[in-house]
N, CA, C and O of each residue as an XYZ file, in Angstrom:
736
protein
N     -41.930     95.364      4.928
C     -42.639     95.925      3.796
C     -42.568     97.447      3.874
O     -42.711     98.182      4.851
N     -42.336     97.705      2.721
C     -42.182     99.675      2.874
C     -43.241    100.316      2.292
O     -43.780    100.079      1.211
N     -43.479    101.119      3.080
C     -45.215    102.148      3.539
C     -44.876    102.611      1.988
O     -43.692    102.408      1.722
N     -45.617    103.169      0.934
C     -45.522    104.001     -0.140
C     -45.660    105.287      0.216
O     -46.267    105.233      1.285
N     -45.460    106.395     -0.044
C     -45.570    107.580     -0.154
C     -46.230    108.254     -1.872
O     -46.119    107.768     -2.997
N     -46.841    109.411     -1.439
C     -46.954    109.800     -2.864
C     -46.049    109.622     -3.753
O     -44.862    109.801     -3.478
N     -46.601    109.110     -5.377
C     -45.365    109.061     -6.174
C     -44.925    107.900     -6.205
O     -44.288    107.654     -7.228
N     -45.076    106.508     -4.972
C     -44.996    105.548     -5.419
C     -43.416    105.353     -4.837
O     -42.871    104.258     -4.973
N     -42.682    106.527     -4.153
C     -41.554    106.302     -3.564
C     -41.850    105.698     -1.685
O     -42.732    106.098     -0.924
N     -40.691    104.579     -1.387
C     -40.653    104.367     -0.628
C     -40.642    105.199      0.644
O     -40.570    106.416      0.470
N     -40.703    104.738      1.937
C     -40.350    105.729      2.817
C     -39.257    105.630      3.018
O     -38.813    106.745      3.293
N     -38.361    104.740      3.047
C     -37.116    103.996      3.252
C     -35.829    104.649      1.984
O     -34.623    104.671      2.226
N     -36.519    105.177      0.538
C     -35.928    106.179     -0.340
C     -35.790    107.438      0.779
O     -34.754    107.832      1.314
N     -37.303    107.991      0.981
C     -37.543    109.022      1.251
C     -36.720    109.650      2.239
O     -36.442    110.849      2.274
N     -36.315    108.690      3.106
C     -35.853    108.426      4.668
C     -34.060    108.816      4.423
O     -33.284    109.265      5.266
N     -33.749    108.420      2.817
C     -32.417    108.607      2.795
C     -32.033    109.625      2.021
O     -30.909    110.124      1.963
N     -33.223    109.992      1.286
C     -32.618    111.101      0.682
C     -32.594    112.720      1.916
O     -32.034    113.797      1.713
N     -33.334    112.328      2.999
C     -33.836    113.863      4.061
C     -32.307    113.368      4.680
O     -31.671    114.315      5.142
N     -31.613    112.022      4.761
C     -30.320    111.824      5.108
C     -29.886    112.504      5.152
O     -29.776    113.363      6.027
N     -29.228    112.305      3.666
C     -28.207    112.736      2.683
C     -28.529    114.296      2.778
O     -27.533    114.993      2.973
N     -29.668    114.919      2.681
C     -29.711    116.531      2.627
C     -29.258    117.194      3.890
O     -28.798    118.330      3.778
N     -29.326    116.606      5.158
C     -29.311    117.069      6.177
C     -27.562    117.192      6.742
O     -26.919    118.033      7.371
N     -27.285    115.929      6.154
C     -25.586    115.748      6.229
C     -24.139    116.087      5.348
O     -22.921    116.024      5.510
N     -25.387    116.588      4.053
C     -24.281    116.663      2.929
C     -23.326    118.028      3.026
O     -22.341    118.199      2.306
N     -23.806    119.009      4.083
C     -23.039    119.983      4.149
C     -23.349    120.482      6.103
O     -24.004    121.287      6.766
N     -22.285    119.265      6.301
C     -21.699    119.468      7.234
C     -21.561    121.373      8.224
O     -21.402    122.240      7.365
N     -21.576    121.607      8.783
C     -21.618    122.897      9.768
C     -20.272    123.048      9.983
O     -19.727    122.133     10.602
N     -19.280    124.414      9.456
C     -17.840    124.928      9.916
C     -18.036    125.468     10.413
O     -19.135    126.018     10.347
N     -16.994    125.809     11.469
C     -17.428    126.885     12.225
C     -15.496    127.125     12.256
O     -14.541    126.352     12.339
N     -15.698    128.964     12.112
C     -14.258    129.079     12.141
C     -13.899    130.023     13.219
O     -14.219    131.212     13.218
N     -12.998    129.236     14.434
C     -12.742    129.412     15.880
C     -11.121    130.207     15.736
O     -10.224    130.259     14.894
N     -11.396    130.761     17.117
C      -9.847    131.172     17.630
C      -9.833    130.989     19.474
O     -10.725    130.719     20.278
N      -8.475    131.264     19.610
C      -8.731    130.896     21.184
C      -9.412    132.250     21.662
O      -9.456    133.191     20.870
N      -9.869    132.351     22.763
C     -10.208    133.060     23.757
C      -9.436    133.438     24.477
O      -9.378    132.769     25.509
N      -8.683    134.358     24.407
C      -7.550    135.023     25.113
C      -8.201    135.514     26.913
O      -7.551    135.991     27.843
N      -9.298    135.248     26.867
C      -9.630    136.181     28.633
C      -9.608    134.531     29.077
O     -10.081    134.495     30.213
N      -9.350    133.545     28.761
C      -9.351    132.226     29.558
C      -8.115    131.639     29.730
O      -7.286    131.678     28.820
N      -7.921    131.181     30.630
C      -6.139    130.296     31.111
C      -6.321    129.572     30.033
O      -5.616    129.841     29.060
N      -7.194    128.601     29.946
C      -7.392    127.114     29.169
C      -7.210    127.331     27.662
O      -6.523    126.572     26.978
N      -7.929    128.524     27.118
C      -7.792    129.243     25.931
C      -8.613    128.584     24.825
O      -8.377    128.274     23.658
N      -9.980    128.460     25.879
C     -10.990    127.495     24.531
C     -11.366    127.964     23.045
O     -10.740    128.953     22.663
N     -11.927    127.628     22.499
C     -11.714    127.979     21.275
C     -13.320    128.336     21.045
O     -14.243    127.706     21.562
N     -13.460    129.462     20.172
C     -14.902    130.240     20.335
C     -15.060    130.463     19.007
O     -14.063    130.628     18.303
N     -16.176    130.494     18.545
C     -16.654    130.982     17.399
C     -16.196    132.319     16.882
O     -16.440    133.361     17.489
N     -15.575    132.275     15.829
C     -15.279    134.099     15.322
C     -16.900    134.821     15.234
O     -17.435    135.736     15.862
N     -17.062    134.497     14.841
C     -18.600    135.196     14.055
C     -19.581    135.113     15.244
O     -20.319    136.079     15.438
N     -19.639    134.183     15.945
C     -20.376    134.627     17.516
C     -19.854    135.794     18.263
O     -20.656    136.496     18.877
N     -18.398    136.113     18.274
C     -18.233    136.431     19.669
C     -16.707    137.942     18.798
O     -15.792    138.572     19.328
N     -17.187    137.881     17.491
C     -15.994    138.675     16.670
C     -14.566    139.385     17.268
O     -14.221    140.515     17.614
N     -13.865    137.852     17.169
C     -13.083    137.915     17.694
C     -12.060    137.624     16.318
O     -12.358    136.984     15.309
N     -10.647    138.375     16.659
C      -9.681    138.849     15.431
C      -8.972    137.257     15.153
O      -8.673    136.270     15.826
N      -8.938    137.533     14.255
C      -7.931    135.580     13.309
C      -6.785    136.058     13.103
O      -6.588    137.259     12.922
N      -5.698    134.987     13.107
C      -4.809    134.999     12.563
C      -4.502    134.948     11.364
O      -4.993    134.081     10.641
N      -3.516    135.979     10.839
C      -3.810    136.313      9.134
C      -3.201    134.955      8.196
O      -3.238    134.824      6.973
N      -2.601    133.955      9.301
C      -1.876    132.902      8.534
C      -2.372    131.389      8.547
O      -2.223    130.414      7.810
N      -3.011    131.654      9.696
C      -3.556    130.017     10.218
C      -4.979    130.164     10.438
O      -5.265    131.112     11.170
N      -6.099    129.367      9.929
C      -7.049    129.462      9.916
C      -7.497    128.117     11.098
O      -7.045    126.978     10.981
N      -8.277    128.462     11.999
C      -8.616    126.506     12.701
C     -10.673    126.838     12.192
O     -11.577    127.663     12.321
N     -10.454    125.905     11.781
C     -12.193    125.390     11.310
C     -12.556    123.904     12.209
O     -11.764    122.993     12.453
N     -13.810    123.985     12.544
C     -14.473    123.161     13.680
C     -15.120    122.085     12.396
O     -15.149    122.803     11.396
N     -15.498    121.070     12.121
C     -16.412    120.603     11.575
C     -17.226    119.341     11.868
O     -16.791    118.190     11.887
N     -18.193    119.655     12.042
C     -19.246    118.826     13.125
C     -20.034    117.808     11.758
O     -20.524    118.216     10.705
N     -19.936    116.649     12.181
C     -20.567    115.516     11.337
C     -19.566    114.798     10.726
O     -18.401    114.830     11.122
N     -19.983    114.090      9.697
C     -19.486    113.307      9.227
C     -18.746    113.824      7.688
O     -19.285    114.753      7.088
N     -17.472    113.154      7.097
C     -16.910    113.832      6.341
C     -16.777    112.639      5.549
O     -15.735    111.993      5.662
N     -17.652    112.265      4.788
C     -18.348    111.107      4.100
C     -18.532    111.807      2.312
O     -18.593    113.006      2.039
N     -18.591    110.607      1.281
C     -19.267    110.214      0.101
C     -20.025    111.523     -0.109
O     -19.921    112.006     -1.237
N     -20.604    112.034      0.583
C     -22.274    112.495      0.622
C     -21.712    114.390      0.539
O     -22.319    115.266     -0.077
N     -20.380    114.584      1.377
C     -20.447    115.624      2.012
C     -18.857    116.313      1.448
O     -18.483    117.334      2.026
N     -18.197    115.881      0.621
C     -16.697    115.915      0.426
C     -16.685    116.959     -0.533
O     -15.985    117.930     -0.245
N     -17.457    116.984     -1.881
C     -17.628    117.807     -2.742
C     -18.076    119.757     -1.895
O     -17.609    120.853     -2.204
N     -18.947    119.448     -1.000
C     -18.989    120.575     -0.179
C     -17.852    120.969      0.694
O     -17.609    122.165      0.856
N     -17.237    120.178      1.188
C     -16.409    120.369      2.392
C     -15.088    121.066      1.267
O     -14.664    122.222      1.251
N     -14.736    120.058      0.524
C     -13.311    120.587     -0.393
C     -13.874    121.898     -1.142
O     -12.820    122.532     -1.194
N     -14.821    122.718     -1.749
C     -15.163    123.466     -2.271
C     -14.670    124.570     -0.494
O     -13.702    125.268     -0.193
N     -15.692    124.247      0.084
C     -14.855    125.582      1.744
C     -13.763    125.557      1.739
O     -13.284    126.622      2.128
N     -12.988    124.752      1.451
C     -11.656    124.612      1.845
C     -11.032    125.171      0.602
O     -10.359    126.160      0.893
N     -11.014    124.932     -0.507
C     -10.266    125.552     -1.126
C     -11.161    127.213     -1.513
O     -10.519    128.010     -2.198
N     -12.299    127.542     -1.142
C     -12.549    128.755     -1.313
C     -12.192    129.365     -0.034
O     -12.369    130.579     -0.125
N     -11.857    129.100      0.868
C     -11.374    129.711      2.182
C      -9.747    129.745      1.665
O      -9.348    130.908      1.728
N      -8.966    129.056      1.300
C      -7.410    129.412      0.586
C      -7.288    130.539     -0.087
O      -6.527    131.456      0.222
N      -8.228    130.509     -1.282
C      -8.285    131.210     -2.774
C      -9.006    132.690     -1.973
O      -8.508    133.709     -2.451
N      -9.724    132.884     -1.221
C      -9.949    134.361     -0.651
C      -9.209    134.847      0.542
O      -9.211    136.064      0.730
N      -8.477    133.957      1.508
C      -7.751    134.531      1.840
C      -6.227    134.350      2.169
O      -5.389    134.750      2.977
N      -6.316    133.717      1.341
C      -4.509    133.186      0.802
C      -3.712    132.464      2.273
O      -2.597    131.941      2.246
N      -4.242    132.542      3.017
C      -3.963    131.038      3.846
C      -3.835    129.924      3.419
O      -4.840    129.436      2.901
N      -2.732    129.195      3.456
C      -2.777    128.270      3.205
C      -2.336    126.956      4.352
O      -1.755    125.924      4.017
N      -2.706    127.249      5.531
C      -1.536    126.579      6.895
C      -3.680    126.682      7.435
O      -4.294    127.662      7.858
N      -4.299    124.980      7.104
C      -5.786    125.321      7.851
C      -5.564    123.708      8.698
O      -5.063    122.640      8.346
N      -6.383    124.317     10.271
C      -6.295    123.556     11.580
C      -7.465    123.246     11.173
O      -8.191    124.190     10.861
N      -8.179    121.403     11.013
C      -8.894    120.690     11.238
C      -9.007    120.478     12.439
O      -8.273    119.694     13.042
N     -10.394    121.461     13.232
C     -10.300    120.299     14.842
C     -11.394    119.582     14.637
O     -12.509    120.033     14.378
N     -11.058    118.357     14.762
C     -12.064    117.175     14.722
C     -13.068    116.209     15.592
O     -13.621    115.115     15.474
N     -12.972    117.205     16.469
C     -13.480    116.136     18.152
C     -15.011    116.501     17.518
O     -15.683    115.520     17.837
N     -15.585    117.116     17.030
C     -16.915    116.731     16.261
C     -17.427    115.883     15.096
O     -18.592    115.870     14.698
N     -16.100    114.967     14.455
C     -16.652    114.187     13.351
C     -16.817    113.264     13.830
O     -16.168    112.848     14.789
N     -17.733    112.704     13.286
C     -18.236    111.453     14.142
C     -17.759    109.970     12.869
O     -17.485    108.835     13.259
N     -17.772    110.334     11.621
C     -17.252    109.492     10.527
C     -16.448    109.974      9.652
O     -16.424    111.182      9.414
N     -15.685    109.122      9.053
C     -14.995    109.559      7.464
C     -14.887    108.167      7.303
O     -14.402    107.285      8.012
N     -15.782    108.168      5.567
C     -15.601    107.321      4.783
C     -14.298    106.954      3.882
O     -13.354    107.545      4.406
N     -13.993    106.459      3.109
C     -12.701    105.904      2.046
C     -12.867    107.564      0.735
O     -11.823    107.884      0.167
N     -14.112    108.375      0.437
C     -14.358    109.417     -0.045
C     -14.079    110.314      0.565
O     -13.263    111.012     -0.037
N     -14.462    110.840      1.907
C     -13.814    111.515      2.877
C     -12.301    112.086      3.086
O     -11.733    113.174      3.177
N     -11.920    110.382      3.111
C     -10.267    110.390      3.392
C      -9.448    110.618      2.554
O      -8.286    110.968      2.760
N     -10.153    110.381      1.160
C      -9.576    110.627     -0.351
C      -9.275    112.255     -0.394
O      -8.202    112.854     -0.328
N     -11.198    112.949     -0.587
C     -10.572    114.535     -0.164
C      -9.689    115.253      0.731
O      -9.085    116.236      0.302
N      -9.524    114.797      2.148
C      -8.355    115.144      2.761
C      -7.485    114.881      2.614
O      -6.789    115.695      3.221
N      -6.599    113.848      1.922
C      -5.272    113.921      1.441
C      -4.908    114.672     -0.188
O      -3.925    115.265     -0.631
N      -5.891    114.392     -0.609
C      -5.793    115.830     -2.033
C      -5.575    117.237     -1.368
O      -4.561    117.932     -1.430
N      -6.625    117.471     -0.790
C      -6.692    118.891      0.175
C      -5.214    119.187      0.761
O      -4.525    120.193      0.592
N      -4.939    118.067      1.468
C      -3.445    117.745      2.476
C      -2.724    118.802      1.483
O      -2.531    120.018      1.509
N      -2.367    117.556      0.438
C      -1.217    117.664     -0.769
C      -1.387    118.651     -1.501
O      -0.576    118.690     -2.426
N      -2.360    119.754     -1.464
C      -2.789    120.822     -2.408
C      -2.150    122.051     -1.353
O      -1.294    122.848     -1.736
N      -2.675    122.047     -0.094
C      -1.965    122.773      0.707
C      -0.403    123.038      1.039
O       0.086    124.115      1.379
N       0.227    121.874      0.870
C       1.437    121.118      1.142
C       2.202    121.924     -0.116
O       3.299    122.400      0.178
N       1.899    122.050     -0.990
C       2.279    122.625     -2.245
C       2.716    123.717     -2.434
O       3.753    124.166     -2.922
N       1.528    124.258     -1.856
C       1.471    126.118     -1.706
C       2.713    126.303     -0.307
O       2.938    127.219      0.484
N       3.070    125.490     -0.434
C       3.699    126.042      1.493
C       2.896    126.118      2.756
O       3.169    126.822      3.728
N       2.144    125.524      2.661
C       1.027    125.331      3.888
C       0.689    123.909      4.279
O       1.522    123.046      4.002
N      -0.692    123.479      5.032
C      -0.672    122.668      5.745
C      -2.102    122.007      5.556
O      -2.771    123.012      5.797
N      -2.874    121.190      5.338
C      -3.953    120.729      6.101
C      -3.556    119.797      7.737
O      -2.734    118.882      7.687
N      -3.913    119.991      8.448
C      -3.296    120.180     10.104
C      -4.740    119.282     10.751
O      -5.765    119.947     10.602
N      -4.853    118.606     11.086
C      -5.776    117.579     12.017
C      -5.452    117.389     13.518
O      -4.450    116.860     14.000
N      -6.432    117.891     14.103
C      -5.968    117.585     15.538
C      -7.593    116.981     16.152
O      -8.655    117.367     15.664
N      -7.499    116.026     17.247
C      -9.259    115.930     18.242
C      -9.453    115.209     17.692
O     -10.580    114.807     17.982
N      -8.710    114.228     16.354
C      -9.311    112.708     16.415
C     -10.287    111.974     17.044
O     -10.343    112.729     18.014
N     -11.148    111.085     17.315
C     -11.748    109.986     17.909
C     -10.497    108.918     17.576
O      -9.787    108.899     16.571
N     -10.459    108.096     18.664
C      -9.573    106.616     18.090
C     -10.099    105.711     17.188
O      -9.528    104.732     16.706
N     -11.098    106.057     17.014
C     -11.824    104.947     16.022
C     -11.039    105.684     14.632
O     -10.752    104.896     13.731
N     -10.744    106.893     14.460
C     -10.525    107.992     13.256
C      -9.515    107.524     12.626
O      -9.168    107.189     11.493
N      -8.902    107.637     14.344
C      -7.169    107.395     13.804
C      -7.007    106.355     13.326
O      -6.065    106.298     12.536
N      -7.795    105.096     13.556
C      -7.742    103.543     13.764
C      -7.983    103.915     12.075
O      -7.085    103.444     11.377
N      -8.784    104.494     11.501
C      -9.327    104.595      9.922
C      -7.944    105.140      9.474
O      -7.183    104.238      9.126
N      -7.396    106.481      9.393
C      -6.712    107.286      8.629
C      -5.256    106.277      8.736
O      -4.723    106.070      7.645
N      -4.596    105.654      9.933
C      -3.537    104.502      9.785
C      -4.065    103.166      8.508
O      -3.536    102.991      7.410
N      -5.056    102.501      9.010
C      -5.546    101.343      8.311
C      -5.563    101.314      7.057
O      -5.222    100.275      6.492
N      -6.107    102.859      6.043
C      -6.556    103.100      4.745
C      -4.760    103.813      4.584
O      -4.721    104.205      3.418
N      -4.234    103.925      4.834
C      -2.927    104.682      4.646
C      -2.868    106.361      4.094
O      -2.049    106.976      3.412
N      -4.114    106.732      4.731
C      -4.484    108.098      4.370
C      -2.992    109.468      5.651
O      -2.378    110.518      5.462
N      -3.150    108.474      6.763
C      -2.183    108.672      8.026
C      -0.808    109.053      6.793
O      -0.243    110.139      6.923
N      -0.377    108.134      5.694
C       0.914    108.744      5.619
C       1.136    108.884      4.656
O       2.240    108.801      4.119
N      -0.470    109.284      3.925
C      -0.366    110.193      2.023
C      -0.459    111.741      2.709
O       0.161    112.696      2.241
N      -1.117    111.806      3.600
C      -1.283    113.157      4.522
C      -0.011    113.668      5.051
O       0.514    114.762      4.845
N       0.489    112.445      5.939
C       2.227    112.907      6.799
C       1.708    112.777      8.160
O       0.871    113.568      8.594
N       2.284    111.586      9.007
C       2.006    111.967     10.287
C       1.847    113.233     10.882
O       0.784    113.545     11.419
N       3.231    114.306     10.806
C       3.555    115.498     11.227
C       1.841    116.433     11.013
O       1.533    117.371     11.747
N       1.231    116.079     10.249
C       0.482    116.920     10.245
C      -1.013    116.472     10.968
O      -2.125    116.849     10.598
N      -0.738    115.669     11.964
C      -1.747    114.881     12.744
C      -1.202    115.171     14.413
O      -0.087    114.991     14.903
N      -2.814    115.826     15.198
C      -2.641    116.424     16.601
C      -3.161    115.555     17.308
O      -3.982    114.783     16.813
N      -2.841    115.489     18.482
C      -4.191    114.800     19.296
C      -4.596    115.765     19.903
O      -5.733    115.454     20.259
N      -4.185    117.593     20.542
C      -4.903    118.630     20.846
C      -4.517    119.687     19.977
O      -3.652    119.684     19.101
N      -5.267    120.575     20.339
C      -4.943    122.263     19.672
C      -4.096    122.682     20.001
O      -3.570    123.329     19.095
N      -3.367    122.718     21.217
C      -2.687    123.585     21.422
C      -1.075    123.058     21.177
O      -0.016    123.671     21.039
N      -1.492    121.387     21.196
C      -0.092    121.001     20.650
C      -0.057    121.084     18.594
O       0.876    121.180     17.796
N      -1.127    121.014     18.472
C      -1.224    121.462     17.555
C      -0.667    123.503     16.927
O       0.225    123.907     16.182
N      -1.400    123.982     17.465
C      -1.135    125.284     17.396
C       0.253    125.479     17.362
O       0.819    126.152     16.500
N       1.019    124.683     18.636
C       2.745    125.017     19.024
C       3.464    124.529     17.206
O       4.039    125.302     16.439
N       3.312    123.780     17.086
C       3.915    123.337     16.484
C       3.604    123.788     15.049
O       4.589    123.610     14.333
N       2.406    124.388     14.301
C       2.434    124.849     13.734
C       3.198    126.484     13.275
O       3.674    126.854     12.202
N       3.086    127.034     14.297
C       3.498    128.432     14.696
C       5.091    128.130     14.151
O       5.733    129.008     13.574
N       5.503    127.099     14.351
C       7.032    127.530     14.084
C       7.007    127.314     12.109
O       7.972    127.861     11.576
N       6.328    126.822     11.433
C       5.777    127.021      9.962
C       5.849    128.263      9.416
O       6.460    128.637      8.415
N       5.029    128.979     10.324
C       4.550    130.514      9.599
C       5.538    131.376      9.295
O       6.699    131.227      9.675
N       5.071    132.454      8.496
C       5.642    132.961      8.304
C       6.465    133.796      9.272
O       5.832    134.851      9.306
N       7.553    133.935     10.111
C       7.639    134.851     10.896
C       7.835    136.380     10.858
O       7.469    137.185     11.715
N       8.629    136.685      9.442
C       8.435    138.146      9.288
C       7.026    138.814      9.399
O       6.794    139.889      9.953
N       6.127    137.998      8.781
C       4.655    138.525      8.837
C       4.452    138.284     10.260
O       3.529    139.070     10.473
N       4.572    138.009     10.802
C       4.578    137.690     13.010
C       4.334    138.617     13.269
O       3.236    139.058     13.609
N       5.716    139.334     13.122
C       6.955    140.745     13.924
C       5.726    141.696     13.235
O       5.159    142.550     13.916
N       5.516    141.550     12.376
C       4.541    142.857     12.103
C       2.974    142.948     12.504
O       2.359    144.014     12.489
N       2.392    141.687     12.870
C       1.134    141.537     13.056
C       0.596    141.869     14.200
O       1.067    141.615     15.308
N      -0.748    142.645     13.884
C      -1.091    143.346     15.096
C      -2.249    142.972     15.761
O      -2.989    143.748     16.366
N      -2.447    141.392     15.606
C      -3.479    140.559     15.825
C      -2.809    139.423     16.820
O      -3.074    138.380     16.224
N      -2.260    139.151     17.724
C      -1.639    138.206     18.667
C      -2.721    136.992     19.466
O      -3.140    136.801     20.607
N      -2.845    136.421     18.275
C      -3.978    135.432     18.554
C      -4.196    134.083     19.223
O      -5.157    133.438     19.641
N      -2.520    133.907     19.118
C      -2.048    132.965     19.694
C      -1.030    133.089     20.963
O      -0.189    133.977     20.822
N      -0.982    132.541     21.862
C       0.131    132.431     23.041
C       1.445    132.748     22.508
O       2.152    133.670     22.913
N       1.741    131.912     21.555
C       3.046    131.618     20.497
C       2.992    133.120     19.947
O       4.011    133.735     20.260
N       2.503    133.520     19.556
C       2.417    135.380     18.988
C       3.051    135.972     20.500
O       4.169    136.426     20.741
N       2.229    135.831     21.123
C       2.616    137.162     22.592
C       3.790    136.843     22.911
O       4.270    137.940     23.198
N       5.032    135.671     23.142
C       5.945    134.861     23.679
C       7.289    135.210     22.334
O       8.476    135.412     22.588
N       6.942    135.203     21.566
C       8.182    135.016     20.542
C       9.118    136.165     19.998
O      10.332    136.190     19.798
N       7.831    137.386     19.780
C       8.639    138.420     19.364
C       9.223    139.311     20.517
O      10.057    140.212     20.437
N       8.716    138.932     21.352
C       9.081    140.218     22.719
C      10.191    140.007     23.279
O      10.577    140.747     24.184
């Protein structure tokens, strides 16, 4: 039996709508490696203001990328393109914990919108349960395998050879391993 609340709404409404508010906009966080570490973990820009790469963006996103949360998530994503003309963006995913059939829908639009421009939507840090989803729903190959990591840094390698390289040779931001190694 469900308790009433003022208003005559359930608690069990109530219970899903503080859900839905709490999850519908997911937490980005937009990382680069840490150059003073061997391992080269990946740190918050805006914590620790540290310089990005002018071509490849990697965004962290913690929760679930669900029904609830897609309309927010694709709005960052394509307002992070449209201001800074990146179009090559690293999904690391070892923080989603779900993606729904809505979810998976926006990331292969996103994919294919990027894909267009000459760029990338790029997934790496899966859960196996993820992958077990993005193969099953055939999202795995409206997206493109190629653009699926199981780490960053194999991720990172392999992106790097994408970019632009004239813009490389001139950049005075070496953010990546692949930057310090290529032009010298």
């Amino acid at each position: 039996m469900d308790v009433q609340l003022a208003y005559g709404c359930p608690i069990s409404v109530f219970s899903l709508v503080i859900f839905l508010a709490k999850t519908s906009k997911p937490n980005i966080t937009l990382l680069v490696p840490d150059e003073s570490e061997p391992r080269r973990p990946l740190l918050n820009v805006e914590t620790y203001a540290l310089d990005e790469c002018p071509q490849l963006k990697l965004l962290r996103i913690d929760r679930a990328i669900y029904f609830g949360s897609v309309s927010y998530l694709q709005n960052k994503l394509q307002q992070l393109e449209s201001t800074t003309g990146i179009n090559h963006i690293l999904l690391v995913a070892s923080r989603v914990n779900y993606i729904d059939m809505a979810g998976g829908e926006m990331l292969a639009r996103e994919a294919k919108r990027l894909q267009s421009l000459g760029g990338g939507l790029y997934i790496c840090g899966l859960k196996a349960e993820l992958w077990q989803f993005f193969a099953e729903s055939g999202f795995l190959k409206a997206i493109g395998s190629k653009f699926f990591y199981d780490n960053k840094a194999q991720a990172i390698h392999s992106i790097y050879k994408d970019l632009n390289h004239q813009h490389c040779q001139q950049c005075h931001k070496p953010v990546f391993n692949e930057c310090r190694t290529a032009w010298k």
